[in-house]
C-alpha positions in Angstrom: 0.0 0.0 0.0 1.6 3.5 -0.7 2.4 5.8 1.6 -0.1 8.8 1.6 2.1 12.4 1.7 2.3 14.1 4.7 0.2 17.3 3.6 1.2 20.7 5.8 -1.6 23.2 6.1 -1.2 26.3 6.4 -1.4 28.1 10.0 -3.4 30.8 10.8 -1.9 33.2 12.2 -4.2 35.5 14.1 -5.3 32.1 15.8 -2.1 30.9 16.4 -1.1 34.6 18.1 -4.8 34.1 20.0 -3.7 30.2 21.2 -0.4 31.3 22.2 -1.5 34.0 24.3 -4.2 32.2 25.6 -1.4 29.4 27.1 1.3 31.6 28.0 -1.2 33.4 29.8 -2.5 30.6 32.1 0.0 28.9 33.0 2.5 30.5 36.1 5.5 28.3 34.6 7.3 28.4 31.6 6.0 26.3 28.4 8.0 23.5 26.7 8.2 25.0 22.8 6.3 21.4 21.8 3.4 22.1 23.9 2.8 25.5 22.2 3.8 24.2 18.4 1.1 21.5 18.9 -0.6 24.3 19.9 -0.3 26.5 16.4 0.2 23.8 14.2 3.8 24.9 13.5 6.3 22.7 12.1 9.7 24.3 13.7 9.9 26.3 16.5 10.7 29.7 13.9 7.4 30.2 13.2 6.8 30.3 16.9 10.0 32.8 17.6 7.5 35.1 15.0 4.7 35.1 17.0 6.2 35.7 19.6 8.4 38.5 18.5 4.6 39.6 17.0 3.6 39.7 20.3 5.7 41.3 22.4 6.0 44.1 19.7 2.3 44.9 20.0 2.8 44.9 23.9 5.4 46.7 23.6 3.7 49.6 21.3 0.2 49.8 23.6 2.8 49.9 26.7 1.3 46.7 28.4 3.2 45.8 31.6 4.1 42.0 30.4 6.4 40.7 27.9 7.1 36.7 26.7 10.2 35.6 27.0 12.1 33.0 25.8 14.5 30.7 27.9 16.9 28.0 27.6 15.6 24.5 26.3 12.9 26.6 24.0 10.4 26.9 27.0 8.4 30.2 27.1 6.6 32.3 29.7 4.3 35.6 29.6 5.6 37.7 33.0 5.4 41.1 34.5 8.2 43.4 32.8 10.6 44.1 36.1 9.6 48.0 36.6 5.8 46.6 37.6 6.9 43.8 39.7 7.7 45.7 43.3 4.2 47.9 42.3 2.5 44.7 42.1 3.7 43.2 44.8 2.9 46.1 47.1 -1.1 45.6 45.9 -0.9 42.3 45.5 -0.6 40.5 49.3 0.2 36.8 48.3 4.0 36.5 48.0 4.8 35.1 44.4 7.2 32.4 46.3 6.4 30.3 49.3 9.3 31.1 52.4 11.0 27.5 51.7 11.5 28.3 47.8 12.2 31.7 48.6 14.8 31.1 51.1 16.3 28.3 48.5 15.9 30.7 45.9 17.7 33.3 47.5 20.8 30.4 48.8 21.3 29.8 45.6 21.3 32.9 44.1 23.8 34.4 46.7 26.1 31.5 46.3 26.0 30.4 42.6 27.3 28.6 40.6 26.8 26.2 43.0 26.2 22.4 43.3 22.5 21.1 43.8 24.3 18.9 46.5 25.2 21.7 48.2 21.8 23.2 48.5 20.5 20.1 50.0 23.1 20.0 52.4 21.9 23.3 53.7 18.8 23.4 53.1 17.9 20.2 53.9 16.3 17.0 51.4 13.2 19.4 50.8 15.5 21.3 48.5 15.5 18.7 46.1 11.7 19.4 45.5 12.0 23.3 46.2 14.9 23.5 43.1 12.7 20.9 40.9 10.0 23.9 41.1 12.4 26.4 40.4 13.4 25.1 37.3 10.3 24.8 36.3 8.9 28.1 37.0 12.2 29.3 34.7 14.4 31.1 38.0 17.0 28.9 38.3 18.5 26.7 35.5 20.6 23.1 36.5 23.5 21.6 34.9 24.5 18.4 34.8 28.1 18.2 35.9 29.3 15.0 37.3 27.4 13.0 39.3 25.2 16.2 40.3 24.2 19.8 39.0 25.0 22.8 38.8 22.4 25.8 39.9 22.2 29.5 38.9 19.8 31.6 38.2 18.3 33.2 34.5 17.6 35.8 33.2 13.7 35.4 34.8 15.0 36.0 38.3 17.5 39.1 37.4 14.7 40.6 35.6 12.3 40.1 38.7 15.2 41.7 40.8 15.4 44.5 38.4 19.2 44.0 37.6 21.1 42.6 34.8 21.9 39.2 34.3 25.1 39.2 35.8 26.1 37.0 39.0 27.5 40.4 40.7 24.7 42.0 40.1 22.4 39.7 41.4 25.0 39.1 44.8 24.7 43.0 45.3 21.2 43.1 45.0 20.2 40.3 46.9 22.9 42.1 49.4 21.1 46.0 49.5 18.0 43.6 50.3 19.6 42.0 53.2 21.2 44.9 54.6 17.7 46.6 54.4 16.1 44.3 55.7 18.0 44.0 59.0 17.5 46.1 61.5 19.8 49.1 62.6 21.2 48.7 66.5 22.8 51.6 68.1 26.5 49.2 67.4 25.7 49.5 63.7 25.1 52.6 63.5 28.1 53.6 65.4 29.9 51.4 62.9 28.4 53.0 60.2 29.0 56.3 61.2 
């Protein structure tokens, strides 16, 4: 029996922009590229990169406060652009992190590159879960060196701190917040001053 041709058809556009949206949208983790090409109808992953681009020019031009971004391994996720994040958080009263992620977060941001080992060690065997959800909710990106894996943070988490992608920025950052955050004793500010 012959093989019948694989026929394309082709995508419609405005629909696939709609559908896109529409998933991004819902879902507070990044989405794996196959999920959303299904999605379309797309053959390769360019078409999508389009749409996307489409996208975040029209947000761009009716000043929405969101953007799509891309990250590594083709998974993509609608987010706040960083100068709205601190004014929604201040209306906004549920914290975007639980304290266990957000103190894991924060460990391994502080101390990265580091060794997922290293954050269970410290943080104890729930870390294992707590970095599992990072990754997946596009903060902190793993490596597989060895026997274990490496951990930083993307570009996600700088642009949720505001900063640049940069490792020393993100250290000095996460350090204002600490030093902010503790309070001032009359022996530090004799110190200080």
């Amino acid at each position: 029996m012959p093989r019948r041709k694989k026929t394309t058809r082709p995508v419609d556009i405005p629909r696939a922009k709609t559908l896109v949206e529409a998933i991004l949208f819902s879902s507070d983790k990044p989405v794996e590229s196959r999920v959303l090409l299904s999605a379309t109808g797309f053959n390769d992953e360019s078409g999508l990169i389009d749409i996307v681009k489409i996208l975040n020019d029209e947000y761009t031009a009716t000043n929405r406060p969101f953007i799509i971004s891309r990250f590594p391994g083709g998974k993509y996720m609608m987010h706040l652009r960083p100068e709205y994040v601190n004014a929604v958080r201040r209306y906004i009263g549920k914290p975007l992190l639980s304290s266990g992620l957000l103190r894991t977060l924060s460990f391994i941001a502080y101390h990265q590159p580091v060794a997922r080992s290293t954050v269970a060690a410290v943080r104890g065997n729930r870390a294992y879960r707590q970095i599992a959800e990072l990754v997946e909710r596009g903060l902190v990106e793993a490596e597989k060196k060895g026997r274990t894996y490496i951990l930083r943070t993307t570009k996600l988490f700088a642009d949720f701190l505001g900063v640049e992608d940069s490792i020393v920025q993100v250290r000095k950052k996460i350090q204002e917040a600490l030093e902010a955050s503790t309070p001032k004793t009359e022996n530090n500010s004799e110190k200080s001053g």
